[in-house]
Every structure is written in C-alpha cells, then in structure tokens.
PDBQT receptor file of N, H, CA, C and O in Angstrom, charges set to zero:
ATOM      1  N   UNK A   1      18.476   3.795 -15.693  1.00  0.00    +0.000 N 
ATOM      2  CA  UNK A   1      17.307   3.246 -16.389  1.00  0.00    +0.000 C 
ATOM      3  C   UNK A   1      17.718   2.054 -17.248  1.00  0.00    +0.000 C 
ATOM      4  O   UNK A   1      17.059   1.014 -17.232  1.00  0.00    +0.000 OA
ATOM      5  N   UNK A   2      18.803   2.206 -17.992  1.00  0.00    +0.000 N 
ATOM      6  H   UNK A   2      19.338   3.050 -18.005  1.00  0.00    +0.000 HD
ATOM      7  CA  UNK A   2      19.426   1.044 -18.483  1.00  0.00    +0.000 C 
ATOM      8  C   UNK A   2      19.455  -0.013 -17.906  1.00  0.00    +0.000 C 
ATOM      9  O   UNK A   2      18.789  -1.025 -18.124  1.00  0.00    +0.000 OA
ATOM     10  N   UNK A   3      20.572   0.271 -16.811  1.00  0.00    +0.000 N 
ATOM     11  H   UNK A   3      21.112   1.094 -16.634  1.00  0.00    +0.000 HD
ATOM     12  CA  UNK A   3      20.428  -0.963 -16.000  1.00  0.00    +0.000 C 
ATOM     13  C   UNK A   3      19.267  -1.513 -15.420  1.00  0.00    +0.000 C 
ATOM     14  O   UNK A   3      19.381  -2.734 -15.317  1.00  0.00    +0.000 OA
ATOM     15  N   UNK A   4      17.918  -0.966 -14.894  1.00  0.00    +0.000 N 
ATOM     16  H   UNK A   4      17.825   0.026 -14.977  1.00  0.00    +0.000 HD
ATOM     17  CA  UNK A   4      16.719  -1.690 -14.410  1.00  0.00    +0.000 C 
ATOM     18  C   UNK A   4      16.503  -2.089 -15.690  1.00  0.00    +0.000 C 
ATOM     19  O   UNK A   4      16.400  -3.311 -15.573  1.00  0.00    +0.000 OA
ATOM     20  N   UNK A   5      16.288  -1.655 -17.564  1.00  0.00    +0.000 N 
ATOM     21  H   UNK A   5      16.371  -0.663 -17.659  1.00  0.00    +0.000 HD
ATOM     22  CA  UNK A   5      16.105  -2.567 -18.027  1.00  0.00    +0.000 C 
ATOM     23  C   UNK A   5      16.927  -3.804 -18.460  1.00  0.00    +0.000 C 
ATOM     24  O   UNK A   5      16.385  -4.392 -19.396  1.00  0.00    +0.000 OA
ATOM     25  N   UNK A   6      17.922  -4.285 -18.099  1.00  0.00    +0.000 N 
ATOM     26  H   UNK A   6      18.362  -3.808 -17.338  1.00  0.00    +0.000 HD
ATOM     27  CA  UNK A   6      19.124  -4.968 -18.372  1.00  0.00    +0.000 C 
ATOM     28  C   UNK A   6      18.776  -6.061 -17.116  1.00  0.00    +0.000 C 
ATOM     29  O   UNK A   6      18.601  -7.278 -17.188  1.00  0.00    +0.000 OA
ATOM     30  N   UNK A   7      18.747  -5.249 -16.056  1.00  0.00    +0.000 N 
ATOM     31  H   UNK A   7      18.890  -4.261 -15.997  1.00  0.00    +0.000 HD
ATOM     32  CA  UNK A   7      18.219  -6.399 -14.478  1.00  0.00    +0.000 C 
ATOM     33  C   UNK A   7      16.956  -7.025 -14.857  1.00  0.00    +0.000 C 
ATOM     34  O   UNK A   7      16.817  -8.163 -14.410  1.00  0.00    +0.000 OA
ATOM     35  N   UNK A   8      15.861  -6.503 -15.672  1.00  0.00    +0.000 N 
ATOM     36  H   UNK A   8      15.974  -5.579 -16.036  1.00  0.00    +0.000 HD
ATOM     37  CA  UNK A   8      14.458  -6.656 -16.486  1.00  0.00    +0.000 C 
ATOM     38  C   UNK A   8      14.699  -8.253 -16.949  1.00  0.00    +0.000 C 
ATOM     39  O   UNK A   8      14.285  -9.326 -16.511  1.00  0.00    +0.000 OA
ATOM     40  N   UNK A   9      15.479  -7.909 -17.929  1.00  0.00    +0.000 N 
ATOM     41  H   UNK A   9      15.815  -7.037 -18.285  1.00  0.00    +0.000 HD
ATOM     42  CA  UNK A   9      15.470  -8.581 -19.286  1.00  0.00    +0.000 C 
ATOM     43  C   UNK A   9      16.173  -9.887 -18.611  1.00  0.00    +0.000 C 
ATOM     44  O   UNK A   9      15.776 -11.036 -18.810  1.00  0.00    +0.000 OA
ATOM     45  N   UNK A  10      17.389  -9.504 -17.699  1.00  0.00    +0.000 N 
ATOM     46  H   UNK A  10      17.712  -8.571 -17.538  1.00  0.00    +0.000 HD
ATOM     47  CA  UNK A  10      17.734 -10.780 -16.986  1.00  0.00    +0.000 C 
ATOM     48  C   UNK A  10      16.582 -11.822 -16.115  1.00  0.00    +0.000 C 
ATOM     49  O   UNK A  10      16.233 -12.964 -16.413  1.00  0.00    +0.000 OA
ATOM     50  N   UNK A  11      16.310 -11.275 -15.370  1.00  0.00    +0.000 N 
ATOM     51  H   UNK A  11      16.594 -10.348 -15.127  1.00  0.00    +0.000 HD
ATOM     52  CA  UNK A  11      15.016 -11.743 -14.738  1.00  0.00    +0.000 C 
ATOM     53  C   UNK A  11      14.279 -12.721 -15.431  1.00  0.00    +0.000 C 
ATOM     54  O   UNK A  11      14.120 -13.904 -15.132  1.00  0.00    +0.000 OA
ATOM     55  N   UNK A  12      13.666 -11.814 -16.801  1.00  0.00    +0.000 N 
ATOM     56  H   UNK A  12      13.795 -10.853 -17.043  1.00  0.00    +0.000 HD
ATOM     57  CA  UNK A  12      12.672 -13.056 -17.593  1.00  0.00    +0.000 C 
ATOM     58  C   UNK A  12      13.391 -14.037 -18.143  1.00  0.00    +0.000 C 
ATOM     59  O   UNK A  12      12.719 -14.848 -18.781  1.00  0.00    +0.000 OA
ATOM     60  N   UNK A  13      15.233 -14.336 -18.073  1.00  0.00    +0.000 N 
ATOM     61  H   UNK A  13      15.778 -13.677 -17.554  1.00  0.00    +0.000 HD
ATOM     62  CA  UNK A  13      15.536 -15.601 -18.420  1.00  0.00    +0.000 C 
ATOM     63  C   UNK A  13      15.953 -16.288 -17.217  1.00  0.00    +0.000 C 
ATOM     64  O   UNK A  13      16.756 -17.207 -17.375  1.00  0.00    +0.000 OA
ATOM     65  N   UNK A  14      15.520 -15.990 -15.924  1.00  0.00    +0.000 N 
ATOM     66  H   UNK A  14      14.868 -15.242 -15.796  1.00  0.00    +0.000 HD
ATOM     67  CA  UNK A  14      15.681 -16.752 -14.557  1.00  0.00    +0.000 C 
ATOM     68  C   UNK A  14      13.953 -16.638 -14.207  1.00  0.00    +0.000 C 
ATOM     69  O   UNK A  14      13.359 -15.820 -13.506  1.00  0.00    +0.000 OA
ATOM     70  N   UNK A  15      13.447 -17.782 -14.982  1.00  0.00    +0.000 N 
ATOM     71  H   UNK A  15      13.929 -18.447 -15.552  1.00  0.00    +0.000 HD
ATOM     72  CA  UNK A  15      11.875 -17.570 -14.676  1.00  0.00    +0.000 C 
ATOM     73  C   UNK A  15      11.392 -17.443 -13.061  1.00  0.00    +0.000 C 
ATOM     74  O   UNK A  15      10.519 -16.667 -12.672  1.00  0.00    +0.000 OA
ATOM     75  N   UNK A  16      12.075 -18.281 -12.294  1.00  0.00    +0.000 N 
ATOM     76  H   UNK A  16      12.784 -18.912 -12.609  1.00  0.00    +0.000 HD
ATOM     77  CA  UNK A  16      11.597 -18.467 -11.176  1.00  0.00    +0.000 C 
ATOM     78  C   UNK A  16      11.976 -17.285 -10.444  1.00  0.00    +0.000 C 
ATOM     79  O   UNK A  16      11.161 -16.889  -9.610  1.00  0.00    +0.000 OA
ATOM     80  N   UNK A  17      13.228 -16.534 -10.611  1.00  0.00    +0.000 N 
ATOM     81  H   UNK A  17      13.890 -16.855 -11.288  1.00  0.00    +0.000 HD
ATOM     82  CA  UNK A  17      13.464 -15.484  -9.521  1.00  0.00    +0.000 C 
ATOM     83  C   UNK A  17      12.351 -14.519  -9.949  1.00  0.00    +0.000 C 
ATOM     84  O   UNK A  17      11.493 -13.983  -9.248  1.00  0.00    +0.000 OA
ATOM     85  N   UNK A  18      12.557 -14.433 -11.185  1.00  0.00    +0.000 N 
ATOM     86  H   UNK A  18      13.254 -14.869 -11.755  1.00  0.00    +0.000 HD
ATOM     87  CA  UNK A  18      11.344 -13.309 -12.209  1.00  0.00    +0.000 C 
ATOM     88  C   UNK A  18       9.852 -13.310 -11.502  1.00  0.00    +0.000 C 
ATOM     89  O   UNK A  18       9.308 -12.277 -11.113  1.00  0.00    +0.000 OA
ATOM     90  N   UNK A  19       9.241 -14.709 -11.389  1.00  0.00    +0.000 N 
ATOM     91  H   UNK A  19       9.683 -15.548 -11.704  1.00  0.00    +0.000 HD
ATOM     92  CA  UNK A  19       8.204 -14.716 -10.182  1.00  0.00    +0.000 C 
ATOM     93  C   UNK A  19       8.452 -14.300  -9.116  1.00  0.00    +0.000 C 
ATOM     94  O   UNK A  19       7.751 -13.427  -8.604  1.00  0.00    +0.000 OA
ATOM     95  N   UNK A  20       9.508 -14.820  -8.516  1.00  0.00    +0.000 N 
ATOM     96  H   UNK A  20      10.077 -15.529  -8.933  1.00  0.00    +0.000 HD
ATOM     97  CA  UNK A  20       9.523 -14.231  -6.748  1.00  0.00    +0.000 C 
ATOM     98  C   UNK A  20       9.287 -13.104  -7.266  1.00  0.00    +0.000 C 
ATOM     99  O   UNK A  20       8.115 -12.764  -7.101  1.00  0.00    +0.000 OA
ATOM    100  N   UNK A  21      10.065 -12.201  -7.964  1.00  0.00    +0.000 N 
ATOM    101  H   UNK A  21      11.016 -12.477  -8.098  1.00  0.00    +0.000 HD
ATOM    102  CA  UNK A  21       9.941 -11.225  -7.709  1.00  0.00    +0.000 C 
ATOM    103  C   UNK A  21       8.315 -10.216  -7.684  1.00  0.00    +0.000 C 
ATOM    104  O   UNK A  21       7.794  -9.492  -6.836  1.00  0.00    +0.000 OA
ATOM    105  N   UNK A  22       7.966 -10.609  -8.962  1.00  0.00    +0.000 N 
ATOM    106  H   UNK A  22       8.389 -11.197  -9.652  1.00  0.00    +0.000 HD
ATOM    107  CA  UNK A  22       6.420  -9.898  -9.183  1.00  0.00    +0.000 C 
ATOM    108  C   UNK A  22       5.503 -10.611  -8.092  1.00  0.00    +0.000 C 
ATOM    109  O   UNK A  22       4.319 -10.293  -8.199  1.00  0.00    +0.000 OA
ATOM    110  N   UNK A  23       5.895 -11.822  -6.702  1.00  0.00    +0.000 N 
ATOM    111  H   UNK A  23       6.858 -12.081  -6.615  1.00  0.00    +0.000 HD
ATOM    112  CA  UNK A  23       5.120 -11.867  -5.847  1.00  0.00    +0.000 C 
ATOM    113  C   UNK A  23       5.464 -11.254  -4.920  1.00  0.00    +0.000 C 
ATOM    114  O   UNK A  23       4.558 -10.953  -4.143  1.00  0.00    +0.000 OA
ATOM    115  N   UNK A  24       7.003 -10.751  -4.537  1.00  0.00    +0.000 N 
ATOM    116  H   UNK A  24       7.739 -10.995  -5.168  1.00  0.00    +0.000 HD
ATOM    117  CA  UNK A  24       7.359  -9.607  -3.408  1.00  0.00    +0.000 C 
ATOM    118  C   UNK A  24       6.939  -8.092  -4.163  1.00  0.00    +0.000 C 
ATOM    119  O   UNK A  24       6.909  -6.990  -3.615  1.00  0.00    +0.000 OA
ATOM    120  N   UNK A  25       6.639  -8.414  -5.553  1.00  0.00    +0.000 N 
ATOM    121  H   UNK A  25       6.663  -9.309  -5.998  1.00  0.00    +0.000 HD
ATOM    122  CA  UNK A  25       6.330  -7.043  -5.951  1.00  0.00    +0.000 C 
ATOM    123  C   UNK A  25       4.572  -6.552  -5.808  1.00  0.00    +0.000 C 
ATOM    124  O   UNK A  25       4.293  -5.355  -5.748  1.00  0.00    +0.000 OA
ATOM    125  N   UNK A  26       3.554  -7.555  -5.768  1.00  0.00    +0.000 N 
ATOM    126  H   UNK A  26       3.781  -8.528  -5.817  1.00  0.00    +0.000 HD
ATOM    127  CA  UNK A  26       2.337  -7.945  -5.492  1.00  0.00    +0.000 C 
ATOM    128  C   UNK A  26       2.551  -7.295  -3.817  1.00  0.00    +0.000 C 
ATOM    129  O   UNK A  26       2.355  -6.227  -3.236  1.00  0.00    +0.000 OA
ATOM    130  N   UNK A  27       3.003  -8.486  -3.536  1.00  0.00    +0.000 N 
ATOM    131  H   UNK A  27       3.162  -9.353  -4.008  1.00  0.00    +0.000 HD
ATOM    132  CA  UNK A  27       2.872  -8.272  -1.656  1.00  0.00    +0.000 C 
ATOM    133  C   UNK A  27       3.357  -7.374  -1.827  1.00  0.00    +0.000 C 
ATOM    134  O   UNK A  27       3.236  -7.330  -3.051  1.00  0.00    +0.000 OA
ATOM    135  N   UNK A  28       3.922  -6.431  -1.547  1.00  0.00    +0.000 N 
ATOM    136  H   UNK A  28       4.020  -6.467  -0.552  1.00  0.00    +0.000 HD
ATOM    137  CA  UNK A  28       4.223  -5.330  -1.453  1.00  0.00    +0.000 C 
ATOM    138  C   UNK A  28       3.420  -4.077  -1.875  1.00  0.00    +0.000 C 
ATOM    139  O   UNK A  28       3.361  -3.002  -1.279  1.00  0.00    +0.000 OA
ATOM    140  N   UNK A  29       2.886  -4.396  -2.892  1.00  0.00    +0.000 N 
ATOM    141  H   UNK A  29       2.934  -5.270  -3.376  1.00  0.00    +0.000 HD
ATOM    142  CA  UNK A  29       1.838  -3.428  -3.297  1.00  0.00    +0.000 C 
ATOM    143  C   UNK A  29       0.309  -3.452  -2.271  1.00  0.00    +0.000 C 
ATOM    144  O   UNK A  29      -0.294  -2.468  -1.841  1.00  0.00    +0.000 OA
ATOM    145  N   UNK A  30      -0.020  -4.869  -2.083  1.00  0.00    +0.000 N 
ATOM    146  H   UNK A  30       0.470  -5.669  -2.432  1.00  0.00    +0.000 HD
ATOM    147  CA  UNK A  30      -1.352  -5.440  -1.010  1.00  0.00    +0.000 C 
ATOM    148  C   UNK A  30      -0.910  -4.607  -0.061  1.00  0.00    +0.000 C 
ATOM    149  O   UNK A  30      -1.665  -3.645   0.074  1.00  0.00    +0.000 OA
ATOM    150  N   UNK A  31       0.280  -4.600   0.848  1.00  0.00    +0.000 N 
ATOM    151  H   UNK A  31       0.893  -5.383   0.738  1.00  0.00    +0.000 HD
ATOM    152  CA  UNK A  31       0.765  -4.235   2.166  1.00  0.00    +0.000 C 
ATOM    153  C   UNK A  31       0.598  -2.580   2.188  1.00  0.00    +0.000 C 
ATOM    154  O   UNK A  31       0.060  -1.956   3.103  1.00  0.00    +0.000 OA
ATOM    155  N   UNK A  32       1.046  -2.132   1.252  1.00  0.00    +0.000 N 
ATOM    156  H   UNK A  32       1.483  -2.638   0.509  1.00  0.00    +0.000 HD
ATOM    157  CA  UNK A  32       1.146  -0.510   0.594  1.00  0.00    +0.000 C 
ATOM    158  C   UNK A  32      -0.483   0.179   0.515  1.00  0.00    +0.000 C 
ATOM    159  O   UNK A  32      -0.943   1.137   1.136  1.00  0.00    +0.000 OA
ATOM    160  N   UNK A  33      -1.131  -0.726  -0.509  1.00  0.00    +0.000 N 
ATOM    161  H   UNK A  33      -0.758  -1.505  -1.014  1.00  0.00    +0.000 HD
ATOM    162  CA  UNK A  33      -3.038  -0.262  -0.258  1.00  0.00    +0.000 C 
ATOM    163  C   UNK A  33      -3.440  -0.519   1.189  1.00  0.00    +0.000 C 
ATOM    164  O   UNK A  33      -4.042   0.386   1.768  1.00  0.00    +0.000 OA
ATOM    165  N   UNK A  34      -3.183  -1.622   1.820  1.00  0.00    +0.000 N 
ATOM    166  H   UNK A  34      -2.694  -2.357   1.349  1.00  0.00    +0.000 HD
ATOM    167  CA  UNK A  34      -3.943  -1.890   3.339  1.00  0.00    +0.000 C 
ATOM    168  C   UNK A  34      -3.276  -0.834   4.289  1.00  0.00    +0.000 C 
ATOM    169  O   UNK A  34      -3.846  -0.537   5.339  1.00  0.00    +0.000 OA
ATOM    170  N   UNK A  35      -2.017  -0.233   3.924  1.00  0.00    +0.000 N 
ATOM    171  H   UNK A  35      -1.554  -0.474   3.072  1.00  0.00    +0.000 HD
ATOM    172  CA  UNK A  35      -1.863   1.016   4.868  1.00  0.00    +0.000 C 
ATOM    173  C   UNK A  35      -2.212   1.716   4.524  1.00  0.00    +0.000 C 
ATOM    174  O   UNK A  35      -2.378   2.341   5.571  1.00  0.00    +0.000 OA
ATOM    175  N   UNK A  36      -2.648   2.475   3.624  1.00  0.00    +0.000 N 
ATOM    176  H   UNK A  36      -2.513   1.967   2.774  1.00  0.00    +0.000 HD
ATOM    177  CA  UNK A  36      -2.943   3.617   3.109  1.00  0.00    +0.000 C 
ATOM    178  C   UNK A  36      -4.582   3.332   3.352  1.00  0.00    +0.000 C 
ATOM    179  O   UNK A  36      -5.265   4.222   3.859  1.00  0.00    +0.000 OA
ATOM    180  N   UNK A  37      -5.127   2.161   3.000  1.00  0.00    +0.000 N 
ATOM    181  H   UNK A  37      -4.573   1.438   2.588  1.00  0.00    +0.000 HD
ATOM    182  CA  UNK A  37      -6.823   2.427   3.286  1.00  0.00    +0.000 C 
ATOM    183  C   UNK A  37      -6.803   2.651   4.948  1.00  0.00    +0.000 C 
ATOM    184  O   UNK A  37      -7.174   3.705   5.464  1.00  0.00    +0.000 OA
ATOM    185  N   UNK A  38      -6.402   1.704   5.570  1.00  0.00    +0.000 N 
ATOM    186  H   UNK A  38      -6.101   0.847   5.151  1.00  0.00    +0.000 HD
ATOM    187  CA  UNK A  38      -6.153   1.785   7.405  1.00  0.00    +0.000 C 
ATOM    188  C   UNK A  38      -5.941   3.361   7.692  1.00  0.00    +0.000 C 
ATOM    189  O   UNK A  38      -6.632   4.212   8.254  1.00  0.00    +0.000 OA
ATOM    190  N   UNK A  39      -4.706   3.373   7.071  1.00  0.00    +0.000 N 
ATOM    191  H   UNK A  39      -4.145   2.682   6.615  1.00  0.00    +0.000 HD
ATOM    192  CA  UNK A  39      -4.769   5.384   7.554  1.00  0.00    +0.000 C 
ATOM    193  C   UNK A  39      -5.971   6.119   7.222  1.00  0.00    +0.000 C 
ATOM    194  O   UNK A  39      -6.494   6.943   7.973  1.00  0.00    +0.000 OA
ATOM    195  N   UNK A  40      -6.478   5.732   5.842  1.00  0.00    +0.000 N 
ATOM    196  H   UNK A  40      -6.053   5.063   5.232  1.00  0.00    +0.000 HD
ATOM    197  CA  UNK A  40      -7.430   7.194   5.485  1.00  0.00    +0.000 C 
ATOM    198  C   UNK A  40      -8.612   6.550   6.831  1.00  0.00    +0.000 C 
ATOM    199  O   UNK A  40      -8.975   7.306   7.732  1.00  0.00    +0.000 OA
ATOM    200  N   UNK A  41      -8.967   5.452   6.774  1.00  0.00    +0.000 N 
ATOM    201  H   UNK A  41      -8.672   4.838   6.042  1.00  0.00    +0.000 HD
ATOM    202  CA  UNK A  41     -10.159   5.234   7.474  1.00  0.00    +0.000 C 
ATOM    203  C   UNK A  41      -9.776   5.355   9.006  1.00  0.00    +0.000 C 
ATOM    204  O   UNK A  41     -10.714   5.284   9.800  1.00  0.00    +0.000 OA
ATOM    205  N   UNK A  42      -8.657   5.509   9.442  1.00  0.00    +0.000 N 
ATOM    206  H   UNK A  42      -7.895   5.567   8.797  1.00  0.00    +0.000 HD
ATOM    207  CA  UNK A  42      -8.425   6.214  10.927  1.00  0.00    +0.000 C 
ATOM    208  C   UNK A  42      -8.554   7.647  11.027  1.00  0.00    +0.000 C 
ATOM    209  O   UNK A  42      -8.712   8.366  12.014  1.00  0.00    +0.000 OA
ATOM    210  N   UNK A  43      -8.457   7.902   9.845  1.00  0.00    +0.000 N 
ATOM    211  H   UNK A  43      -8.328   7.319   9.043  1.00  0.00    +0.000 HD
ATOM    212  CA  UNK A  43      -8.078   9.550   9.843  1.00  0.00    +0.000 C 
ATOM    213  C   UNK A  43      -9.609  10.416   9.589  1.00  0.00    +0.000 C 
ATOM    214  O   UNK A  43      -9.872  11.606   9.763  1.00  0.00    +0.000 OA
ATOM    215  N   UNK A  44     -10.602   9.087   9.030  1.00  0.00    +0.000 N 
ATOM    216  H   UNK A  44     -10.389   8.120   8.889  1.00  0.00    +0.000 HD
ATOM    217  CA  UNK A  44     -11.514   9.225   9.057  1.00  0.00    +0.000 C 
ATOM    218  C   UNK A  44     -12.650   9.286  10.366  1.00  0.00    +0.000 C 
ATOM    219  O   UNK A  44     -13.655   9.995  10.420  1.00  0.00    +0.000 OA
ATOM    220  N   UNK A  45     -12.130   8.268  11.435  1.00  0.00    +0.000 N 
ATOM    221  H   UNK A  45     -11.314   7.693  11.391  1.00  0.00    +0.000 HD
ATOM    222  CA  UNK A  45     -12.756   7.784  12.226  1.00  0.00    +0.000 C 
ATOM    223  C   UNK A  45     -12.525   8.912  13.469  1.00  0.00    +0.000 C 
ATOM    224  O   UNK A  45     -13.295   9.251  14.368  1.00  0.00    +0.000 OA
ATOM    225  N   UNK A  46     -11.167   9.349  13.156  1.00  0.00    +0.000 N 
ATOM    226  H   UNK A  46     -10.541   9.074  12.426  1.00  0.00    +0.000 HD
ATOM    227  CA  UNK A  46     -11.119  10.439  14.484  1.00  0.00    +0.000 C 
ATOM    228  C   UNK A  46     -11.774  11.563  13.938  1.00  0.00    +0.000 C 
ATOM    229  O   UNK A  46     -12.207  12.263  14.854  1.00  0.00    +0.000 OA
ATOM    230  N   UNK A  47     -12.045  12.062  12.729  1.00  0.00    +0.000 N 
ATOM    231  H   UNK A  47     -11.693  11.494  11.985  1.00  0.00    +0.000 HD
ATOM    232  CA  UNK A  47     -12.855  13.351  12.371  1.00  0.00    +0.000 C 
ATOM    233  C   UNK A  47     -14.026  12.744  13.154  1.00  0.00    +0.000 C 
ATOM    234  O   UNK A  47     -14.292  13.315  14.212  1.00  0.00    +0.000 OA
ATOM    235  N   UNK A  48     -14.801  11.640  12.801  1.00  0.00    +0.000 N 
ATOM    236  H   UNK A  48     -14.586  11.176  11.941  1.00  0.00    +0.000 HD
ATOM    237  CA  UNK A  48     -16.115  11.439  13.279  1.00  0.00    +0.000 C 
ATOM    238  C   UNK A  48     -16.386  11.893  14.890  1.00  0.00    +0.000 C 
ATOM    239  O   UNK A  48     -17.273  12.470  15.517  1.00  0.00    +0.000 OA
ATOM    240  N   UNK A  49     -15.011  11.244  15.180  1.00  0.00    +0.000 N 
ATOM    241  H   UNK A  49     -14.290  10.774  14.670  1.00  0.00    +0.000 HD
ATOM    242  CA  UNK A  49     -15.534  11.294  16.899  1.00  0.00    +0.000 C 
ATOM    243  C   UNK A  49     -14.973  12.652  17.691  1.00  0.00    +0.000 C 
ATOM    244  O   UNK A  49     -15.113  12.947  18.878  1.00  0.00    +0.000 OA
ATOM    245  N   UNK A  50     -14.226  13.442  16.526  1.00  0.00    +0.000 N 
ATOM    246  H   UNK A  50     -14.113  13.202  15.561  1.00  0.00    +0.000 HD
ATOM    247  CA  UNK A  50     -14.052  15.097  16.731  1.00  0.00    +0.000 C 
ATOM    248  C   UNK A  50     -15.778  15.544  16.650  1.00  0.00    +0.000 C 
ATOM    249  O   UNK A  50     -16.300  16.088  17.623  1.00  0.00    +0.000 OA
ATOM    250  N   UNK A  51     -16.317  15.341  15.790  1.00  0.00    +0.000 N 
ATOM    251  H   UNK A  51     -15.893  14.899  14.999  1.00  0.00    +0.000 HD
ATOM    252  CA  UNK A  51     -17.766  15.437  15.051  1.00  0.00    +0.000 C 
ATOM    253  C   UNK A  51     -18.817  15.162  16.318  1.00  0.00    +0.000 C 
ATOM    254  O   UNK A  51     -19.741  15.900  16.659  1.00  0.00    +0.000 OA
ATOM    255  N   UNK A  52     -18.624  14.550  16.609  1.00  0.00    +0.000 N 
ATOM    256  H   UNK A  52     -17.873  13.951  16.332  1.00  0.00    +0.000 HD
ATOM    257  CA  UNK A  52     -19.377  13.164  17.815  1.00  0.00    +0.000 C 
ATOM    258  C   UNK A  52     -19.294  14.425  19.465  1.00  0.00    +0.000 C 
ATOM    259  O   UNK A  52     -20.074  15.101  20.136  1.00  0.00    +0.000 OA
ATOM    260  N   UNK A  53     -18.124  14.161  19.428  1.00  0.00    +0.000 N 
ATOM    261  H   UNK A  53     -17.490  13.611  18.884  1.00  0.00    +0.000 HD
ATOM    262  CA  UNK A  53     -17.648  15.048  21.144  1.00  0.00    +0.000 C 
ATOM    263  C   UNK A  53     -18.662  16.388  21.027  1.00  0.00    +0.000 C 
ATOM    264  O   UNK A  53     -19.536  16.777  21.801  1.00  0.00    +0.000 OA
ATOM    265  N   UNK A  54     -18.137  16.996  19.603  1.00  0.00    +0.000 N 
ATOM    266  H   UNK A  54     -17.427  16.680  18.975  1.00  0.00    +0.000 HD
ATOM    267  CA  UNK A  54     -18.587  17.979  19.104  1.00  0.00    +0.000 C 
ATOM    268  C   UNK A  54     -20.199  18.406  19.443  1.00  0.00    +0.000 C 
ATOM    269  O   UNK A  54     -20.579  19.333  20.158  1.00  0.00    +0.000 OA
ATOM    270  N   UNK A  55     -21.059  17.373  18.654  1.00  0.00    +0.000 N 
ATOM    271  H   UNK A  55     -20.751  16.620  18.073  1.00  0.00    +0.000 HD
ATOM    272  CA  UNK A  55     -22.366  17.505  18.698  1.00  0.00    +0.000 C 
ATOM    273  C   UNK A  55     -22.636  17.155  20.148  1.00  0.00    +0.000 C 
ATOM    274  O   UNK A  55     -23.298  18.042  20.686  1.00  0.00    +0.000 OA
ATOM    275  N   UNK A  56     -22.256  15.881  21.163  1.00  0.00    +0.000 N 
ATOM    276  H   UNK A  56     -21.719  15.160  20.726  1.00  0.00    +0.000 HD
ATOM    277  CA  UNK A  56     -22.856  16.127  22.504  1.00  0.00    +0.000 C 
ATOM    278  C   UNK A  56     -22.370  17.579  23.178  1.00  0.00    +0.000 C 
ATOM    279  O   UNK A  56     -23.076  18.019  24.086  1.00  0.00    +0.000 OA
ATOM    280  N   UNK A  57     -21.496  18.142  22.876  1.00  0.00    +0.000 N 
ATOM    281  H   UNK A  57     -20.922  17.785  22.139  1.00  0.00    +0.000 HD
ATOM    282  CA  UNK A  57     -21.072  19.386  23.732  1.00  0.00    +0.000 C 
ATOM    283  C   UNK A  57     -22.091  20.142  23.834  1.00  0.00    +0.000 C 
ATOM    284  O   UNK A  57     -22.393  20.713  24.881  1.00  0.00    +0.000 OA
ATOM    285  N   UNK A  58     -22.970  20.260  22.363  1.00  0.00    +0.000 N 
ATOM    286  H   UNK A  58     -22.724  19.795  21.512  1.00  0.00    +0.000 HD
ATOM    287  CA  UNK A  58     -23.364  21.328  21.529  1.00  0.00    +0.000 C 
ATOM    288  C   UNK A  58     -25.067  20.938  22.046  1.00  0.00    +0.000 C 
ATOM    289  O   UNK A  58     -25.995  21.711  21.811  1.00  0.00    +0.000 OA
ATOM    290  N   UNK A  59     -25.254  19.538  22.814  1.00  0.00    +0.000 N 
ATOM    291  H   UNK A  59     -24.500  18.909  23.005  1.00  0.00    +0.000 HD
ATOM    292  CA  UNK A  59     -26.296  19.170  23.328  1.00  0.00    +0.000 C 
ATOM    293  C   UNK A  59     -26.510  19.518  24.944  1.00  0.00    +0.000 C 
ATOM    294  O   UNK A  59     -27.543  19.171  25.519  1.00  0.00    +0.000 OA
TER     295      UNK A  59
C-alpha cells in the first residue's frame, strides 16, 4: 500500500505520465462497463427467447 502511494505521489510530479495514466485508467473502466452491460443484456436476451420458444410451444 505504501508503495502504490509512493508510485501515487510520483506520478503527480510526472504530469503527463500521471494523465496517461487516469486515461488508460478511464479506458479501461469504459471497456469494463461495456462488457458487463453487453453480458447482462445477452444474458438477458437469451432468457427472452428461452421465454419466446417457451410461449409458442405452449401455443
């Protein structure tokens, strides 16, 4: 823990790496929500069409 704050504190006196970083730390987070929404809403989409098969069977 020390050391991430020590790598921290370095960072904010290398301004520019200090950005890259909080923009690979951004992108990375964007990339992280768009899989996780993509999964739930696949995981969503095959219940439906479990749901779907379901009700024509049932017709």
């Amino acid at each position: 823990m020390k050391h991430a704050i020590r790598k921290f504190k370095h960072n904010l006196k290398h301004n520019d790496e200090w950005h890259q970083n909080i923009k690979e730390f951004i992108m990375g987070m964007i990339i992280l929500v768009i899989v996780i929404v993509g999964f739930a809403y696949c995981y969503d989409n095959t219940h439906n069409i479990f749901d779907f098969s379901h009700n024509v069977r049932r017709w």
